[in-house]
C-alpha positions in Angstrom: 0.0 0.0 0.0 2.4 2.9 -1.0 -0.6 5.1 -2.9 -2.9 7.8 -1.3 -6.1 9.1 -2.8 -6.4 11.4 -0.6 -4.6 12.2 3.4 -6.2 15.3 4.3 -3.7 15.5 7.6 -0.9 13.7 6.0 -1.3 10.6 8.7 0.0 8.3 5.9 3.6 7.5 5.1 3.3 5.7 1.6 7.1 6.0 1.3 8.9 5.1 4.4 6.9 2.5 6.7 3.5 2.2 4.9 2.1 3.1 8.2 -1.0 5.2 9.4 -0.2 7.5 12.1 -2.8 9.6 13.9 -2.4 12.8 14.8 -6.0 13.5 16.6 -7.1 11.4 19.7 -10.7 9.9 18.6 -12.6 6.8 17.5 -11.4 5.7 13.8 -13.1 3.0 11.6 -10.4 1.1 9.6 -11.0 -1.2 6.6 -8.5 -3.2 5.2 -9.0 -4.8 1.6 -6.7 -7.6 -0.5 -7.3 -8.9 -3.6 -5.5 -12.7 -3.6 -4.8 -15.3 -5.5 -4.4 -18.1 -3.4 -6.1 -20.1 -0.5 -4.9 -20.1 3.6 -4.6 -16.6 4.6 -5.0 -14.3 7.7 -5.4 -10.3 6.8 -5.1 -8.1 10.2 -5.1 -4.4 11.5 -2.2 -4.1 13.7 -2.2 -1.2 16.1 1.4 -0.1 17.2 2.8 -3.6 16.6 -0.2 -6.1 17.8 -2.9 -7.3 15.9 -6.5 -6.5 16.8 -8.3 -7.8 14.0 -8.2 -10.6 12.2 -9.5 -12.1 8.9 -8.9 -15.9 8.3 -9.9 -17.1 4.5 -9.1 -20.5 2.5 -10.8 -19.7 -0.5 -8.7 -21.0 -3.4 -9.9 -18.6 -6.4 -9.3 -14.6 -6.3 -10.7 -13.2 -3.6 -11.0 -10.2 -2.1 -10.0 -10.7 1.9 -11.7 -7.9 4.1 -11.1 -6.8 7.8 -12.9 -4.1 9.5 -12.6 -2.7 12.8 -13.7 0.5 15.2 -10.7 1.3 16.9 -10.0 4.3 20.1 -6.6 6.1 18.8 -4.6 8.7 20.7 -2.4 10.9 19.0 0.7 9.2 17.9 -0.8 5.7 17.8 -0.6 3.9 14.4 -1.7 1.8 12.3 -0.8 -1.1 10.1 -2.1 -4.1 7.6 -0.6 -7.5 7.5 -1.3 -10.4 4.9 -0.1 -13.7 6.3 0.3 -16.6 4.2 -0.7 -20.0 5.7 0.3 -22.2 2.9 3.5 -23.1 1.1 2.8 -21.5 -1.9 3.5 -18.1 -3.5 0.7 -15.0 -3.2 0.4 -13.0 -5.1 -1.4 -9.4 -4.7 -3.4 -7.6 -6.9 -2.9 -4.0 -6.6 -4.1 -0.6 -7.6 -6.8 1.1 -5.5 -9.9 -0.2 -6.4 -8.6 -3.7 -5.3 -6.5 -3.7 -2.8 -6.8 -0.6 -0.1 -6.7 0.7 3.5 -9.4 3.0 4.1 -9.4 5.0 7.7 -11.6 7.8 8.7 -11.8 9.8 12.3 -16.0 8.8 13.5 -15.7 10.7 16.6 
């Protein structure tokens, strides 16, 4: 995920860590979408290095793997996406931002 649409108050880093940072204290819904190609994976939201959410799939055909959560941020916290492979064979991602995307926006 090293694109941005849009990051009204720059809380992305496409270049360095491929990390979401916030810089206002609130309640944020994150959504985390990958398009796959193979079976036996786990998609999560990490929040400053843990996972909180988790998405298990073994579907074998392209898929799209989503994982949504409503998450309390301070300022400072961050936030990151994690495709784990659970087989021995190669994945491979489909990219461009109508397939594969983070989406994160302040609710409260």
């Amino acid at each position: 995920l090293n694109t941005e649409s849009y990051d009204v108050d720059s809380e992305f880093d496409s270049t360095t860590n491929y990390r979401f940072t916030a810089t206002k204290t609130g309640i944020y819904c994150i959504s985390l979408v990958i398009k796959k190609n193979s079976a036996n994976v786990n998609l999560h939201i990490y929040k400053n290095g843990a996972s909180i959410a988790k998405r298990t799939n073994s579907a074998a055909a392209i898929y799209d793997v989503h994982v949504m959560d409503i998450v309390q941020l301070s300022a400072t916290d961050y936030i990151e996406g994690y495709l784990e492979n659970n087989h021995a064979g190669t994945i491979t991602i489909t990219g461009g931002s109508a397939k594969s995307f983070i989406s994160i926006a302040k609710i409260a």
